[in-house]
N, C-alpha and C positions, 0 to 999 in steps of 0.2 A: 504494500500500500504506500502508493508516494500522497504526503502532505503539505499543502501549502499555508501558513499559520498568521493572521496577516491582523494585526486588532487596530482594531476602524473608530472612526469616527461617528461613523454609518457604510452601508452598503444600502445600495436600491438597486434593484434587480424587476424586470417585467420580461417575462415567456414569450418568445416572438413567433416559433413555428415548430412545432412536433416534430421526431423522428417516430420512426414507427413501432420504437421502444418505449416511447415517452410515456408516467403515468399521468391518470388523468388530474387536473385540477382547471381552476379558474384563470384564464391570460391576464392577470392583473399587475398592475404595479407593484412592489411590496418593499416598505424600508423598514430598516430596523437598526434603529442605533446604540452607541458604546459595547461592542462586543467583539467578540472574537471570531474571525471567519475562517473557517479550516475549509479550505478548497481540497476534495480527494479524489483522488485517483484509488479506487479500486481494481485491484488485478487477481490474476489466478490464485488460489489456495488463500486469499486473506479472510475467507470467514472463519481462519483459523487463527486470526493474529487481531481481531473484533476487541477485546479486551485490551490489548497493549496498546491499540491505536487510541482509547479513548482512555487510557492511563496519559498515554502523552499529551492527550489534548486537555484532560485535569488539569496535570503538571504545569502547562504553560498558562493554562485561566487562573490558577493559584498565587502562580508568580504575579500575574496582572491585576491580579484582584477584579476579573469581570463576572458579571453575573449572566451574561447573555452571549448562547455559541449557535453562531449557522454552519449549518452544515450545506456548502455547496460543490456537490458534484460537477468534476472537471477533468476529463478523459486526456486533455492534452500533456497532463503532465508526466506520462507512459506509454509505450508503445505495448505493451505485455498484459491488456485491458482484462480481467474476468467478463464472462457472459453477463448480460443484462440483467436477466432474473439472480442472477448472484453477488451482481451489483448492488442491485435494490434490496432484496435482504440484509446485505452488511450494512448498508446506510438505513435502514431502516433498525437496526441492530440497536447500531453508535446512536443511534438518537433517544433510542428507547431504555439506555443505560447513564447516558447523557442528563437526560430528563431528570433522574434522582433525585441531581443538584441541582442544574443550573435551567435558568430558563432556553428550552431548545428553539429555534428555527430549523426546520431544513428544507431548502430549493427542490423544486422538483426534476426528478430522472429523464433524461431523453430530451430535453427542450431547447433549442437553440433561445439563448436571451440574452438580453442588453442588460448593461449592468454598471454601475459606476461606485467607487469605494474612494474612501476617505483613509487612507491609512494615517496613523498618529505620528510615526516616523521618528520613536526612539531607537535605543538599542535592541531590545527586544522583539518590536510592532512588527520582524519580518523573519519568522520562523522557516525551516522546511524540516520534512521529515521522512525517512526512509523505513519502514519496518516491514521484514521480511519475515517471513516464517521458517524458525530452525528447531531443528531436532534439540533438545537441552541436550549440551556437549558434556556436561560434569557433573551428574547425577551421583551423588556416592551411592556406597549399598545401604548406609543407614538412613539415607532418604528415601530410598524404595521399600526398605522395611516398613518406616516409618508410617507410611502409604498404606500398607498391607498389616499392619500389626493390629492383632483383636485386641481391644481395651476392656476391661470390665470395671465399671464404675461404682463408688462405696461413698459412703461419709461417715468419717469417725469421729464420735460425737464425744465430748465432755467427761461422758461416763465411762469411756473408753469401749462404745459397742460400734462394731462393723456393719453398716446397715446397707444394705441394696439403696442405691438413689432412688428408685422410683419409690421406695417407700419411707424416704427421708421426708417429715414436714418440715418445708423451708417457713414455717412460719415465723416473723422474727428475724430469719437472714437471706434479707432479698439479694445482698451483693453477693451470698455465698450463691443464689440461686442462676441470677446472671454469670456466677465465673465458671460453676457448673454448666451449661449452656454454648456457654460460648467454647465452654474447648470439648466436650461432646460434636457439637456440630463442625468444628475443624476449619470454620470460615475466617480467614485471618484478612483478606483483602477489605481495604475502608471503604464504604460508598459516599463517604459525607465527610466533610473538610471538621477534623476535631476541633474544639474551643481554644486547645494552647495554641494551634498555630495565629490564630491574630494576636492572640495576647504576647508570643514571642516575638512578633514584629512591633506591636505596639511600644512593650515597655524595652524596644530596642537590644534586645538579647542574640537572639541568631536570624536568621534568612535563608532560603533556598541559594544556592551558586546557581547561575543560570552558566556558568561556563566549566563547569565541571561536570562528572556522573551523577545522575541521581543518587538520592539519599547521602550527600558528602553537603553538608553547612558551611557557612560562613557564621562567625559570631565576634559581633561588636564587642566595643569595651568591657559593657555590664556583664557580657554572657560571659565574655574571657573570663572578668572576676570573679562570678559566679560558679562555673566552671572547675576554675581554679582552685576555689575555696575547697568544695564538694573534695576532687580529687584530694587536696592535700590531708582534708578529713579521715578520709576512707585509707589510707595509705598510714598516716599515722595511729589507729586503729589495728591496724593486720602488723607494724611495727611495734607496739605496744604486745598483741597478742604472743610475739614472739617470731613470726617472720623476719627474713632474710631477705633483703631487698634488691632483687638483679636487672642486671638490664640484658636485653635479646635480640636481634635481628626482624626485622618485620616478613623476610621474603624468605624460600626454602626450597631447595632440588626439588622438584616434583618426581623426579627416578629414583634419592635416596628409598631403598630397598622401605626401612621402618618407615619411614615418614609415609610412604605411600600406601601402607599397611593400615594406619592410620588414619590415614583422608577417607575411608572406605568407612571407617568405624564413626567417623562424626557427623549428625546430622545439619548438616552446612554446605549452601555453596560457593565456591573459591570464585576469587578475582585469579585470574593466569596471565601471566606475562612471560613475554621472552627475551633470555638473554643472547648473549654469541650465539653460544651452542647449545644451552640447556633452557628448558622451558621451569620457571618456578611459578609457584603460589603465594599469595601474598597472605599470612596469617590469620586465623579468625579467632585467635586467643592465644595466650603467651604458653600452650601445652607444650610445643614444640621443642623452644629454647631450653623451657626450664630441665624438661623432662632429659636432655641431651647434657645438661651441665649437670644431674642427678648422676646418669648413667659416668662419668668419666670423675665422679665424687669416690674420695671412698668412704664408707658410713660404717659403721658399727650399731648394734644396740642402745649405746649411750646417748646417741645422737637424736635417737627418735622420741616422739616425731619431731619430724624435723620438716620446717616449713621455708618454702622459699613464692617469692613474692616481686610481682612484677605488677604498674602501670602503663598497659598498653595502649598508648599514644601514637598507633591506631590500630585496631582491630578491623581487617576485614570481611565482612561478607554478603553472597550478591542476590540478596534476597527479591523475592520476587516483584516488580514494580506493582501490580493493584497493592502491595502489601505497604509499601514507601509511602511516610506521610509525618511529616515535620520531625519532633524529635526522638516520635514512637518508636518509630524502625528504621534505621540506615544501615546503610551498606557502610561507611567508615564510624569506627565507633570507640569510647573511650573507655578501656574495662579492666577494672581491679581485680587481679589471676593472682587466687594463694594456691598454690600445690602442699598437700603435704602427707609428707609419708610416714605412714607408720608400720608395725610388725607384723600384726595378727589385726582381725574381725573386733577381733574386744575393743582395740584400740582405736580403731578406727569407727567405734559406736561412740565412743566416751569423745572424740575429737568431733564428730558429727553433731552429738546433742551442743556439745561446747559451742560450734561455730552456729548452730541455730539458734543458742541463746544473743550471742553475741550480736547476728546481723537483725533480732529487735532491737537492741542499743545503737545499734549507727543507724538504720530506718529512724531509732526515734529520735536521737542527734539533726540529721537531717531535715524531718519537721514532717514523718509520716508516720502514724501511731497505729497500732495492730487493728485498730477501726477502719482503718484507709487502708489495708489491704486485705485478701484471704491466702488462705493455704492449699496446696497441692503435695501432696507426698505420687512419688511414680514408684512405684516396688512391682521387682517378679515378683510371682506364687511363692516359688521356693525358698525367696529368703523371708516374705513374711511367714509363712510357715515355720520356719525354723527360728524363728525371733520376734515371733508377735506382738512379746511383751515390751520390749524397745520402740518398737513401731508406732504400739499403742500409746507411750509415753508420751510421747511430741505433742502431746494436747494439752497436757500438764503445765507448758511456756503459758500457754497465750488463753489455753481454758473457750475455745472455741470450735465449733465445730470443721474438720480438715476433710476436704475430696482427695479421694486415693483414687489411684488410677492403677489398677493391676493386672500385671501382663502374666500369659500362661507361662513364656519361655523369655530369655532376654534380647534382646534383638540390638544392647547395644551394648556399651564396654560399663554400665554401671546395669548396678543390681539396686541404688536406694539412691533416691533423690527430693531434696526436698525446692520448693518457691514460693513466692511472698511475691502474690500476685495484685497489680493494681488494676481495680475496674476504673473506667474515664467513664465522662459524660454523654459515650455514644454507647456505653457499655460494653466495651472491646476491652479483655484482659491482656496486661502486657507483663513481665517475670521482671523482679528485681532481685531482690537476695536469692542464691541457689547456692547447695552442697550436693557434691556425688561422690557416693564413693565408686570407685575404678578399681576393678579385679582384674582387669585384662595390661594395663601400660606397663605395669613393671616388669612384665616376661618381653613384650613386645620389645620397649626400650633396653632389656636388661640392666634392669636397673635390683641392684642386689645388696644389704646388710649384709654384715658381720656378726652372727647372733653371739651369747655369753659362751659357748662351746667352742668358735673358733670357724665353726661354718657358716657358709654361703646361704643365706633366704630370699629369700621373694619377698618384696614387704604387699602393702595392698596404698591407694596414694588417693587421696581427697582432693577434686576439683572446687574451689570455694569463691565466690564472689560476694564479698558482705551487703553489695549496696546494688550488685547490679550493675548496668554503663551507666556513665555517668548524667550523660545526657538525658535515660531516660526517668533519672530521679529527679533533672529538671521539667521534664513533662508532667510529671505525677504530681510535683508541685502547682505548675500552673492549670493542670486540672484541678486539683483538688481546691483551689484559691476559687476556679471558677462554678466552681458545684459550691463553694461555702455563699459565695456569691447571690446564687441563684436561690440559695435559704435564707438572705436576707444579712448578711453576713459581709463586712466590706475585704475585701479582696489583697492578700498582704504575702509577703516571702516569709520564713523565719529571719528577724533582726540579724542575724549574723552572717546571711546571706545579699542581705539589703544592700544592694550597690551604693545608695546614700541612705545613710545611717541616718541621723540629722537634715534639716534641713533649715536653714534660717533665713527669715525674710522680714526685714526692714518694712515699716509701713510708709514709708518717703525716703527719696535719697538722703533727708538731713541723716536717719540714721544707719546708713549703709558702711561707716567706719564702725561705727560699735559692733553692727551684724560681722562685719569681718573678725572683730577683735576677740567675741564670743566662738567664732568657728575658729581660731585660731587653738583656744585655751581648748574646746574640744577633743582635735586635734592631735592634742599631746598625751591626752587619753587614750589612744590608740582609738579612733572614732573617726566614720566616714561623712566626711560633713562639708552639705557644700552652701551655699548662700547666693537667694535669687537678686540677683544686682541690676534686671532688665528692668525696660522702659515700659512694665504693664500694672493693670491695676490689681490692686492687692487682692481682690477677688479671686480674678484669674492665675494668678502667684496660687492659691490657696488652691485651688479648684487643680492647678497643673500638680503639685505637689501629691494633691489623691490619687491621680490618674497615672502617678506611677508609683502609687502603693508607698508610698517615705512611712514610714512607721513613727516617726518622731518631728513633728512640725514647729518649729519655734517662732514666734512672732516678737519685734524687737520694734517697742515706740517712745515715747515718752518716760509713760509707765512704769515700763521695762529697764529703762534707763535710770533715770530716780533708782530705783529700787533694787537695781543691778540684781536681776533676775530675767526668768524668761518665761513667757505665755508656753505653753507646749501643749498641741494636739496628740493623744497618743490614740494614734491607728489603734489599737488591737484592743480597746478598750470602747471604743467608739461606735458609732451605728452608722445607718445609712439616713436614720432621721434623726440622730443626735449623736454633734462630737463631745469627745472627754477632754476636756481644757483642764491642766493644774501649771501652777505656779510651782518654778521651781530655781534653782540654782543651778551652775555652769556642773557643779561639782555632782549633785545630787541628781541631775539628768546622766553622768557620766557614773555615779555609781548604778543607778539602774541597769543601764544597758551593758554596763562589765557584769554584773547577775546575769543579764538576758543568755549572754555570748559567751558563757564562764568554758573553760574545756572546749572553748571550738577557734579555730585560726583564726588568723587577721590578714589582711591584704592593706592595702592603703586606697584611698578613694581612685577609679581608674579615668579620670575625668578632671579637667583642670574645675577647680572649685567655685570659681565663677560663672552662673550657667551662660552670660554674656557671649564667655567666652568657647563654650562647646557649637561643633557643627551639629546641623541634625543625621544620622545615617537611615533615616526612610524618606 
């Protein structure tokens, strides 16, 4: 299918004279403006590529932020045309999937017509697009499994009983009921643009790359910082726990003997690149590296478990486009990999509970509480069977009811696994914290102890990510800001994530030296503080200050002055029909928020402090 992607002003179009294909409609004029006009050429085999062609025509209405797509069939731009009637089906297809979201037009088939277009004539306003249909080159076996593997579905409830889902009442836990649901029916592709994505453009965090692959971001100052923060969290966290912290290669033989033994066992698909002479794969988690610098370790007994620990800066994987949608799912990704190895089963149960306690405490560091997500345990038969009473434990954390998903046989390199799933706003579950254990890497890698006798073991090795990518704990937040939103509830980051901590604003330029002199002493608090110094009214200062969530508003007048203090609005105290005003001191605002922020990093404000002086980046 060739595409021509062209967003208008307007297009006016009127039917001039039938071919003997054409369908029927009325010869009328017809305009339609601010939209997107995807001119297509349909050709042979593309009612097999109907979904990618209208993932890319999403993709490009997203970036443009338009609400209205015609769709006008245009043969000239292919020699290699599909039949007519296969024509009109696929466009009849696109339009009928199109439709979901956006308001469709589409021109009628077969009709010589006059037509005139207004293009906008940015960078963007002149797309094309090639999509062919290909056999998927890189299919592992634990994606065909994955395809084919029986699920049998449980929820283990509170009281520690195994109950058949269909006879679970979800009464009481609708989010357990939706995340039950949603991975039951296997449907991962979005039909509808989620809530974070405007809110990540609005309060200027990340963006779509229009000149890079799909699913690969761009992210402004705040997002950096943000960002930033998160990872440095989660890393000193699995540092604290006891990890060893490595650095890895992103890229790997694809003929290395193991490694390719391995690509087979992970459910993931590879980005491939080639070099001189060897074709590699571009990583989709730090198992690789670590698992290679294990094997060429020498370990002992004494050693274990023994954890090593990587922030992969970038992970990739090329997940499938309907699936790709802001900072849900990307194909480059940023993700806290702890490996860690231990002896026996025992230890690797005691290591498992450990690290599921643990990644509540960074979820709740982060600013997501066992409320805001549910659980999924994935176990064969045979190791619940043989350890039901461990199994059953896990409910004891959190005292909720957990969906088990249990396989007859294993179809992949872990036998127990658990996640800490968040439901969004459109009610699509996406996995944050995970543990596996892995029976199968240490024979693969040989990777081997020293037990207390002097011989050679097999250890068994825990895949761990406390928090998930990082990215998509920024999602979870901005959904979850925007479902508190929706209950009435004003819309806020965790303080310690807050790109401006503070913000101080002068009621006239007389006092814009004192506003500075207060953001100064701030400042020295280790506090992100910046101060409105533009030329608007203090309304709009006040009004701008919500709409990007500032959790701490100070207002600095006369008053304020005299009395060397400061007015302060505190967000998270406040409504949507009544703010929290208290009077406080430079000192007393600054001990506050060292409570808020106590155990969690610091950056420095990433934004020159005068908002005068910042560009806008939308």
């Amino acid at each position: 299918m060739r595409l021509l992607l062209i967003h208008a002003d307007y297009i006016e179009y009127e039917p001039k004279e039938k071919t003997k294909f054409a369908e029927e409609c009325e010869p009328k004029r017809v305009r339609v403006e601010e939209c997107l006009v995807s001119f297509v050429s349909v050709e042979k085999g593309d009612e097999k590529v109907v979904d990618r062609a209208v993932e890319e025509i999403r993709e490009v209405a997203e970036k443009l932020n338009v609400e209205r797509i015609v769709l006008y069939p245009y043969a000239h731009l292919s020699s290699n045309l599909a039949d007519p009637d296969t024509a009109i089906n696929v466009l009849k297809e696109m339009e009928e999937k199109l439709r979901k979201i956006y308001d469709v037009h589409r021109a009628p088939f077969g009709w010589y017509k006059a037509f005139k277009i207004s293009c906008k004539g940015h960078p963007l306003s002149e797309l094309s697009r090639s999509i062919v249909f290909e056999e998927e080159r890189e299919v592992t076996q634990a994606l065909k499994a994955e395809e084919k593997v029986k699920s049998y579905w449980f929820i283990l409830t509170p009281e520690k009983e195994l109950v058949e889902i269909e006879k679970f009442d979800f009464t009481g836990y609708e989010n357990l009921r939706k995340f039950a649901k949603y991975e039951m029916e296997k449907r991962r592709a979005v039909d509808k643009i989620p809530p974070h994505v405007e809110l990540m453009r609005r309060l200027e965090i990340a963006d779509y790359e229009p000149a890079s692959d799909s699913g690969h971001l761009r992210y402004y100052p705040k997002g950096r910082l943000i960002k930033s923060l998160l990872e440095e969290f989660v890393t000193l966290k699995c540092i604290e726990y006891g990890a060893m912290e490595v650095e890895t290669p992103i890229m790997y033989d694809r003929s290395h003997p193991t490694l390719r033994r391995y690509l087979e066992r992970f459910p993931a698909r590879q980005y491939i690149i080639k070099g001189d002479k060897r074709e590699f794969f571009l990583r989709f988690a730090a198992c690789f590296g670590q698992f290679l610098i294990a094997h060429d370790s020498v370990i002992t007994h004494k050693h274990l478990p023994l954890k090593l620990y990587e922030l992969t800066r970038y992970s990739f994987r090329k997940e499938q486009r309907g699936e790709l949608v802001g900072l849900r799912r990307l194909r480059a990704f940023t993700m806290p990999d702890m490996h860690t190895i231990v002896k026996d089963m025992e230890q690797a149960k005691t290591e498992f509970f450990n690290q599921y306690k643990l990644s509540v405490d960074v979820l709740r560091g982060i600013g997501l509480n066992p409320d805001d997500y549910e659980v999924a345990v994935r176990v064969t038969k045979d190791f619940y069977e043989e350890n039901r009473d461990f199994v059953h434990s896990l409910v004891e954390v959190l005292k909720k009811p957990i969906l088990v998903e249990m396989w007859d046989q294993r179809f992949f390199y872990f036998v127990l696994k658990f996640e800490f799933n968040f439901i969004d706003a459109l009610d699509k579950a996406s996995a944050l914290s995970t543990v596996q254990i892995d029976v199968e890497n240490a024979e693969r890698y040989d990777i081997s102890y020293v037990d207390e006798d002097g011989d050679r073991k097999r250890p068994l090795i825990l895949h761990c990510s406390l928090s998930g990518a990082i990215e998509r704990c920024i999602y979870a937040l901005l959904e979850k800001a925007h479902m508190e939103m929706e209950r009435g509830k004003l819309p806020m980051l965790p303080v310690w994530l807050s790109p401006t901590q503070v913000r101080v604003i002068p009621v006239s330029n007389r006092y814009l030296d004192k506003a500075i002199e207060f953001a100064e002493k701030l400042k020295r608090y280790n506090i992100r503080v910046d101060v409105d110094d533009r030329d608007e009214t203090l309304g709009k200062k006040i009004r701008d200050a919500g709409r990007e969530w500032i959790p701490y508003v100070a207002v600095i007048g006369e008053e304020e002055v005299r009395g060397n203090f400061l007015t302060v609005t505190i967000r998270s105290e406040s409504t949507l029909k009544e703010q929290k005003k208290v009077k406080m001191t430079v000192e007393e605002l600054a001990e506050r928020i060292k409570r808020e922020c106590e155990d969690k990093p610091f950056k420095p404000l990433p934004l020159p402090m005068l908002l005068s002086k910042r560009p806008s980046f939308r």
